[in-house]
C-alpha positions, 0 to 999 in steps of 0.5 A, a space after each residue: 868516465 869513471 875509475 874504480 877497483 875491480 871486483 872479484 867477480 870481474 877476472 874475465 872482463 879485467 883479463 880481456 882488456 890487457 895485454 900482457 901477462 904482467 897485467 893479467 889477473 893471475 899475475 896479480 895474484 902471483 904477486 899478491 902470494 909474495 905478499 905485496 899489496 895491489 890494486 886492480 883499477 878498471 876505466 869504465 864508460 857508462 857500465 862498459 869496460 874500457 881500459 884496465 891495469 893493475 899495480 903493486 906497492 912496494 914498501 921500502 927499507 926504513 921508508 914508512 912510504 911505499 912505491 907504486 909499480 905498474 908496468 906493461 900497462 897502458 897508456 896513461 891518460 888524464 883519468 888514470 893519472 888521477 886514479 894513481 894520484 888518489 891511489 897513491 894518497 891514500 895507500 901513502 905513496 912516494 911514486 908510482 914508477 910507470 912502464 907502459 907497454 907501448 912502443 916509442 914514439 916522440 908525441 907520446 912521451 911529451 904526452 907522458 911529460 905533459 900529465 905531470 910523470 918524470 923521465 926515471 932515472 932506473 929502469 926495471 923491464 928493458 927499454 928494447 925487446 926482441 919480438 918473433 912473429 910466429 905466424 910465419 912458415 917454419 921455413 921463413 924462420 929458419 931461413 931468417 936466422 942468423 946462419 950460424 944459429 942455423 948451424 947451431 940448431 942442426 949441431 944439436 939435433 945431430 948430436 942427439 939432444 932431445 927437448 921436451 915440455 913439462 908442467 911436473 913438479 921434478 922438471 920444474 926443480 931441474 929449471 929452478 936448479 939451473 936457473 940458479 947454477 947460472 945466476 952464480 956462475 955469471 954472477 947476476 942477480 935473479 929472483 929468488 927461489 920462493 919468487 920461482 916457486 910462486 910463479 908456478 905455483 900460480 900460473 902453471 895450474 892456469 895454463 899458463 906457465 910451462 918448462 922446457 927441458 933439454 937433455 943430452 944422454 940423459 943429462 938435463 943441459 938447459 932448462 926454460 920457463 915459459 909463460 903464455 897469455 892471450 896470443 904471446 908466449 913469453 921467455 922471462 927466464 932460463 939456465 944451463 949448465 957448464 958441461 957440454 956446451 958444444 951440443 948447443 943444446 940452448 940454440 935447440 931449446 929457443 928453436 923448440 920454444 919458437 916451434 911450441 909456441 905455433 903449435 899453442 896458436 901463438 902469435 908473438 914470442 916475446 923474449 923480454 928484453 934486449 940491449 938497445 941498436 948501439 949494443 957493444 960486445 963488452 956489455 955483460 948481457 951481450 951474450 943473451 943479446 946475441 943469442 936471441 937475435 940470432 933467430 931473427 927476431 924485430 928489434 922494438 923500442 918502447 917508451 920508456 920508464 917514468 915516474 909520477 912523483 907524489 913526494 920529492 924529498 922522498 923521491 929523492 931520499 929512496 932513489 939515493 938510497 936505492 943506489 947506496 943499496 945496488 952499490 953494496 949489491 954488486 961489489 958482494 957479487 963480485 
């Protein structure tokens, strides 16, 4: 069994053995375009394919180290864990903070432990998602729905909210505008406009990236990116406005979400993240917790975040850095 970079000309062999869109080929290269180093690396037995995973390497404010990320990926194993290793050495490493995307079980994270990785103390994907199996009728989806989101989505509808998709450059500026009225308006953190602008400059032209836009007398309401790979189509992120809120123009958004991504041929529609089973209502993301299992969606646990630790006095410099850092952040905001 072997590791080594993957080659340019391997995009479709690379994309066949992940799973998610954050490791896809045309992620790497979105995130490649916001000028982040990154490394492809395939496992290989004999001349066949059988594992693949891509991270990037983050460098660090007054740090001459750089962090590794690689999330959604596999499984680690013995090979991989050593890739990182030699990886990490030679692109002058710290850690190499990992995210698989695999769902909890307690066998695997002492597995996890026993190849040298360490619980993180900072997650950056959600532990907890929500997943909708959309291979059901869509009868069995509404009738699984919380009644008042039901409610909701017939409330829109008679209001005469209209949904449409989009992948034109003017519906795209109407999400990026919403999006960013909402990030302000509920003081959260998002990525930046250049960031949004890269993701669909990449991904929409693959096919992969599309807007979905509700409008209520003409007026654009609520607006959300959604990202396809393989059988999962996936809802990273969304705004709406302040005005007309009683139209419940997001609850008709989600269930046309949920509607597109059966007419694609999807299977799973991914609404990337979740608060976890104890989640109480006076967390600031409940709302959004809420509102999306309302529409019945399996609540998932996954492994968890950890880090593979190349460094510990820098390991430990950065993370105390980083929280000196979100501090300031957040007393910005408020």
């Amino acid at each position: 069994m072997i590791v080594r970079e993957v080659e340019e000309g391997e995009k479709a062999l690379y994309n066949s053995h992940v799973y998610h869109i954050i490791q896809s080929w045309e992620w790497g290269e979105f995130r490649k375009s916001t000028g982040l180093d990154l490394v492809r690396l395939g496992q290989f037995s004999g001349n066949t394919m059988v594992n693949a995973y891509q991270l990037t390497l983050h460098p660090v404010p007054i740090f001459p180290q750089v962090v590794g990320y690689l999330p959604k990926g596999p499984m680690p194993e013995a090979e991989s864990t050593k890739a990182l290793i030699e990886i990490g050495r030679e692109k002058n490493v710290a850690f190499i903070k990992i995210e698989p995307n695999v769902f909890a079980q307690e066998d695997l994270k002492q597995k996890i432990l026993a190849l040298g990785y360490s619980p993180s103390k900072k997650s950056l994907f959600t532990r907890y998602n929500f997943l909708l199996d959309l291979t059901r009728p869509d009868q069995n989806l509404l009738s699984a729905m919380h009644p008042k989101t039901r409610y909701n989505i017939g409330v829109a509808q008679k209001k005469g909210v209209e949904v449409y998709e989009s992948i034109k450059d003017a519906d795209f500026e109407i999400y990026l505008k919403l999006y960013f009225d909402t990030t302000h308006r509920q003081k959260y953190f998002g990525h930046t406009p250049q960031y949004h602008r890269l993701v669909w400059k990449t991904l929409m032209p693959a096919g992969m990236a599309r807007v979905l836009i509700a409008k209520y007398q003409g007026k654009p309401l609520v607006a959300w990116m959604l990202f396809n790979f393989k059988e999962t189509l996936y809802y990273p992120y969304g705004g709406s406005s302040n005005e007309n809120r009683e139209v419940m123009a997001s609850n008709l958004v989600a269930w046309e979400a949920i509607r597109l991504g059966k007419k694609m041929g999807m299977r799973v529609f991914d609404m990337w993240g979740a608060l976890g089973p104890d989640a109480k209502d006076s967390d600031p993301w409940y709302g959004f917790h809420r509102f999306k299992a309302g529409y019945g969606p399996t609540h998932v646990e996954y492994i968890g975040t950890y880090d593979l630790i190349l460094s510990q006095a820098l390991y430990k410099s950065m993370n105390f850095a980083d929280r000196l850092r979100w501090t300031f952040l957040r007393a910005t905001r408020r």
